[in-house]
KOLTIRO-903494 format. One line per field, with one value per residue (C-alpha): residue in one letter; chain; x, y, z. Coordinates in steps of 0.02 Angstrom, whole numbers, plus 32768, in hexadecimal, padded with zeros to 4 digits. Layout:
<rs>
res: c(A ...)
chain: c(A ...)
east: c(X ...)
north: c(Y ...)
up: c(Z ...)
</rs>
This chain:
<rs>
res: c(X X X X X X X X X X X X X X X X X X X X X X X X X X X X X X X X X X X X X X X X X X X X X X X X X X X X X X X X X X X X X X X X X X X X X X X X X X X X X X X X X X X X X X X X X X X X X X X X X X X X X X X X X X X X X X X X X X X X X X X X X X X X X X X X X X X X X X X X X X X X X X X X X X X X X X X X X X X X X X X X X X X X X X X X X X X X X X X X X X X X X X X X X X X X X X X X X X X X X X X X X X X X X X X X X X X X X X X X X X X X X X X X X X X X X X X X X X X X X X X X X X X X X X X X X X X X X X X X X X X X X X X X X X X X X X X X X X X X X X X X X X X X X X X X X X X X X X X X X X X X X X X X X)
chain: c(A A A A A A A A A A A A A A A A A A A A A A A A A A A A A A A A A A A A A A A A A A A A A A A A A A A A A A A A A A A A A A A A A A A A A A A A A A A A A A A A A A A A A A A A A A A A A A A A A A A A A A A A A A A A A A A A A A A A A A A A A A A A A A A A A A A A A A A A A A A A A A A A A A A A A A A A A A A A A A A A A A A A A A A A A A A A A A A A A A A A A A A A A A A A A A A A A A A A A A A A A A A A A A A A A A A A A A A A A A A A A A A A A A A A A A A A A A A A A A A A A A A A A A A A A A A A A A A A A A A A A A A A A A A A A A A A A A A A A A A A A A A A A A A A A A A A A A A A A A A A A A A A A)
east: c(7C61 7BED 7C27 7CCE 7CAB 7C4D 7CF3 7D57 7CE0 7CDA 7D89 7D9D 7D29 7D71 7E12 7DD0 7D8C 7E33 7E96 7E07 7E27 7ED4 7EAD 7E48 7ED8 7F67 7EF5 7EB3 7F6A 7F8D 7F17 7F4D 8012 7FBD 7F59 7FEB 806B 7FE3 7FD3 808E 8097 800B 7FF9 80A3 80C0 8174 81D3 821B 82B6 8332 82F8 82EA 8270 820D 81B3 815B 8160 80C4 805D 8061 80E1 8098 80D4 8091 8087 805E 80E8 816D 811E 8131 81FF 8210 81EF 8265 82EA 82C2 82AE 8355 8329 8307 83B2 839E 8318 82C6 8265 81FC 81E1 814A 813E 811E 8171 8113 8127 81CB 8184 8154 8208 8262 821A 8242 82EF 831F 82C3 832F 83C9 83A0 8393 841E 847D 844F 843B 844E 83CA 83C3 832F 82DD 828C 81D9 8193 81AE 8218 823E 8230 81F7 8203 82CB 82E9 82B4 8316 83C6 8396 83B4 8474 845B 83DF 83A8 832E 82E8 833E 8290 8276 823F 82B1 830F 8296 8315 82A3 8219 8172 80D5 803B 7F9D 7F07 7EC9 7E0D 7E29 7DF1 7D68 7D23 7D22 7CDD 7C46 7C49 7C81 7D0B 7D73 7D8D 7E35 7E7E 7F29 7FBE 8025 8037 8082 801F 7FA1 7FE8 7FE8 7F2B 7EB4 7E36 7EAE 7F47 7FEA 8057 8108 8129 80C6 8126 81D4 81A3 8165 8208 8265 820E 8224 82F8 8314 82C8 831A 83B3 8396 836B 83FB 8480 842B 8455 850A 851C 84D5 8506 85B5 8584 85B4 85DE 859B 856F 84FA 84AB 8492 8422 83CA 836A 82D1 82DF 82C6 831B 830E 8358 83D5 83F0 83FE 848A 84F5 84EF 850C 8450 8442 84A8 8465 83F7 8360 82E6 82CC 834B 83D0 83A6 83B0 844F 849E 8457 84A7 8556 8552 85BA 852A 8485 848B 8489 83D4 8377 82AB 8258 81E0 815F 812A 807D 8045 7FA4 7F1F 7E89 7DEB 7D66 7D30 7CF3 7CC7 7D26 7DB3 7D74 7DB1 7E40 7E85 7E49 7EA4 7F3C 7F63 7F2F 7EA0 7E32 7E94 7EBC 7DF1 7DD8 7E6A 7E95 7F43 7F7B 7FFA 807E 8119 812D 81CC 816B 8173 8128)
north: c(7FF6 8087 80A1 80B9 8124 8180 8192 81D4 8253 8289 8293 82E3 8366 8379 83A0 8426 847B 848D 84B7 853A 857C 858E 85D2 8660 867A 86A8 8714 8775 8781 87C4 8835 8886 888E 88DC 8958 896F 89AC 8A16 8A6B 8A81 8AC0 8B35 8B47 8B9F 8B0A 8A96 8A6A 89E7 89ED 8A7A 8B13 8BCC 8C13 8CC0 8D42 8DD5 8E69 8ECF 8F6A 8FE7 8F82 8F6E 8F06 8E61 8DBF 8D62 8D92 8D7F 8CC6 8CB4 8CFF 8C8A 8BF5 8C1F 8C42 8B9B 8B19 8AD4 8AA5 8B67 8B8C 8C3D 8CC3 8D39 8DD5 8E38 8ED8 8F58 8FD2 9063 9068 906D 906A 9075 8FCD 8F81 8F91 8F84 8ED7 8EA1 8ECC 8E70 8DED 8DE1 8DF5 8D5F 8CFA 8D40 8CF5 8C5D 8C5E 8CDB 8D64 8DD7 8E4F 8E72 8F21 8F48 8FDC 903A 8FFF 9099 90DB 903A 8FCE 9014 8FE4 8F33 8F23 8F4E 8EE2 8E5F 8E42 8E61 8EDD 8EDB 8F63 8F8F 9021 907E 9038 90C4 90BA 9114 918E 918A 91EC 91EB 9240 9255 928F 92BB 9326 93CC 93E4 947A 9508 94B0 9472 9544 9555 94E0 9515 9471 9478 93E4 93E5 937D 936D 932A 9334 938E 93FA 9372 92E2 92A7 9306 9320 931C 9347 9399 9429 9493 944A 949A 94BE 9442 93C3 93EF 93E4 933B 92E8 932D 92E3 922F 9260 9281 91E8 9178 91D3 91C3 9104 90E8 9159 90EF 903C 90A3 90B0 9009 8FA1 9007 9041 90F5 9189 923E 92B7 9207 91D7 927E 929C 91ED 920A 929F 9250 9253 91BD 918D 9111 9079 90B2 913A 90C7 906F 9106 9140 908F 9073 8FCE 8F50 8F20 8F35 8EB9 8E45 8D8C 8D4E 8DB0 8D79 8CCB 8CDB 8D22 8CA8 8C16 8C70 8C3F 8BA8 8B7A 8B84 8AF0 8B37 8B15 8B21 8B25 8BC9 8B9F 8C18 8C47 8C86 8D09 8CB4 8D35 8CD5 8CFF 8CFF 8D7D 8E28 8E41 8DA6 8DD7 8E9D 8E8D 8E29 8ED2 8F33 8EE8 8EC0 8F7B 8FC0 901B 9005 9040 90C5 90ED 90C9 913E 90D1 90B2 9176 91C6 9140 917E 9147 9132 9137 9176 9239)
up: c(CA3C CA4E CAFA CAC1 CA3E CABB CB1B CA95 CA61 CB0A CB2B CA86 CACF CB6C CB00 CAA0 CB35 CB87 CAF6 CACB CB7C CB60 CAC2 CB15 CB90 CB0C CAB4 CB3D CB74 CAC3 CACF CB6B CB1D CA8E CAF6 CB65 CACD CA73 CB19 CB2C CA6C CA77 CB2B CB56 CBD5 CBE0 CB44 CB2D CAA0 CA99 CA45 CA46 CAA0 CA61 CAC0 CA8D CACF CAAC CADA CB76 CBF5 CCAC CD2F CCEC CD50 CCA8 CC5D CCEA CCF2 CC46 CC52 CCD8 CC77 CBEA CC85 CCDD CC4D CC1B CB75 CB48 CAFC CAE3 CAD9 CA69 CAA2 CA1F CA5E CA10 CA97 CAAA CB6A CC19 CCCD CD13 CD88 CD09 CCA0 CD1F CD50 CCA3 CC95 CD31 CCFF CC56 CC9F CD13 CC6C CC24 CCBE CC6C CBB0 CB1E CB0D CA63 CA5C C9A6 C9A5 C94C C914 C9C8 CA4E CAA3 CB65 CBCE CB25 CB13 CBDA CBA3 CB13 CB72 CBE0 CB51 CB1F CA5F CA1A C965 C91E C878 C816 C846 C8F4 C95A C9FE CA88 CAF7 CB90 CC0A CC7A CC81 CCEA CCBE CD08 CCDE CD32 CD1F CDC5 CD64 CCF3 CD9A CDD9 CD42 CD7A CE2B CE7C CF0D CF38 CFF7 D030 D0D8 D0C6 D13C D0D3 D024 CFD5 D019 CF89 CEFC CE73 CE5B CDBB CE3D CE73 CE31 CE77 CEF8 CED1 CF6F CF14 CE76 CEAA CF16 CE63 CE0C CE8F CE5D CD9D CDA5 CE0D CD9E CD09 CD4D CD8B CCC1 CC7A CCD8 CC88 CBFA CC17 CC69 CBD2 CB4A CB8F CB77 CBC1 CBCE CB2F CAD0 CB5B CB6F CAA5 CAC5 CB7E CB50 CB2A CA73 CA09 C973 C8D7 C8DC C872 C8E3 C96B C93B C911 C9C6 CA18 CA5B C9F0 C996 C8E2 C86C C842 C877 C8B9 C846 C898 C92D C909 C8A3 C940 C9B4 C951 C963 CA09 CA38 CAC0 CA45 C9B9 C90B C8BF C96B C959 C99F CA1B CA50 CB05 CB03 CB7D CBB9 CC0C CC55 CBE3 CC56 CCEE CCDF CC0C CBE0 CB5F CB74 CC35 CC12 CB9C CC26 CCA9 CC3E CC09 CCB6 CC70 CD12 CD7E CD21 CD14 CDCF CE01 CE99 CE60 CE5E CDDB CDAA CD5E CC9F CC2E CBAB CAD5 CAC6)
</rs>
């Protein structure tokens, strides 16, 4: 008798082990799944149910990898219906605006795009926002700024002033220029105006393609003045007046985004560590190095003055 009790208390055992194995398995497989759509929630990575997807648009636009990655996704995954882009900016290089707007219009191929304008969205911030097929700003938005500037400082006559000579060898008068160490040549000059008009005249015609503007109603807007959302929509650079709510309102007019669709946001994610952690990370993110180190040279701005 004891032996068999002995038996069933030791198959009884052997039981609980492999059910508590099991056990461990589903739950450390629930944890992963758990993990997995956390990281997809907060993370910026694949959704998984139809939605909206939001982007925001903010600060001094350079040409980004993170956010063309993060444009990309919303282009790629099917279950992004449509897209949001905040925009709060100020403008920035014509690189960096550029590569938005194409990337935009590549989503646009694909889905609905409507742009909702902050406080500023004018220069570079305006070139992203036509590149969006619906663009809603505040009555006060600040907006428009259809030009393009560059800027760089000359320190030539404080350096006379200290007695310190630059010496440059270049090949020609134009070559190097313009630079803060000496005045610029009227070569040099006309050679950066030359850079300064193309653009212009490359952003002036996005102008007239998106918006449908042209003759005196396109130049009253692509003088590099910027108007009030209010303003805006007078003179054709916008479409309506409002916020998010417009935006979704409109998005759920479409016959190919469900009424009722969540928003999803797609985070921008910088990598914290390297040089000063989060303080290299701004650095690197609103070009302020290179802009300190002086190895990238002049770049040519559409940017809010």
């Amino acid at each position: 008798m004891e032996a068999l009790e002995r038996d069933f208390y030791e198959e009884r055992r052997r039981k609980w082990r492999r059910s508590a194995f099991w056990r461990g398995v589903f739950v450390t497989l629930g944890v992963f799944v758990l993990l997995g759509v956390i990281g997809a929630w907060f993370g910026g990575g694949p959704r998984f149910g139809d939605h909206i997807a939001r982007v925001d648009l903010t600060g001094v636009i350079y040409d980004d990898p993170v956010l063309e990655a993060t444009l990309k996704k919303v282009e790629e995954n099917d279950n992004a219906k449509a897209l949001i882009l905040t925009i709060s900016s100020p403008g920035g290089t014509t690189v960096g605006s550029e590569a938005v707007y194409e990337r935009l219009r590549k989503i646009a191929e694909k889905k609905p795009v409507v742009s909702v304008l902050g406080e500023v969205a004018a220069s570079g911030g305006y070139i992203a926002a036509i590149g969006t097929d619906h663009i809603i700003a505040r009555g006060n938005t600040i907006t428009g700024s259809i030009g393009v500037i560059m800027e760089y400082p000359d320190v030539s006559d404080l350096l006379t002033k200290l007695g310190v000579t630059m010496q440059t060898i270049r090949s020609s008068d134009i070559k190097g220029g313009p630079s803060p160490f000496r005045k610029t040549s009227p070569e040099a000059r006309a050679a950066e105006q030359a850079l300064i008009d193309e653009s212009f005249i490359w952003f002036r015609d996005l102008v007239e393609e998106r918006r449908g503007l042209s003759g005196a109603k396109l130049d009253n807007v692509a003088n590099g003045g910027v108007f009030t959302g209010r303003m805006a929509l007078k003179l054709g650079l916008i479409d309506a007046i409002g916020g998010f709510d417009v935006a979704t309102q409109y998005l759920d007019s479409h016959d190919s985004v469900e009424e009722g669709l969540p928003v999803d946001q797609y985070v921008l994610e910088y990598e914290e560590g390297g040089f000063l952690g989060p303080v290299g990370k701004f650095l690197l993110k609103n070009g302020t190095l290179e802009r300190i180190s002086g190895k990238s040279g002049p770049r040519l701005y559409s940017i809010a003055k």
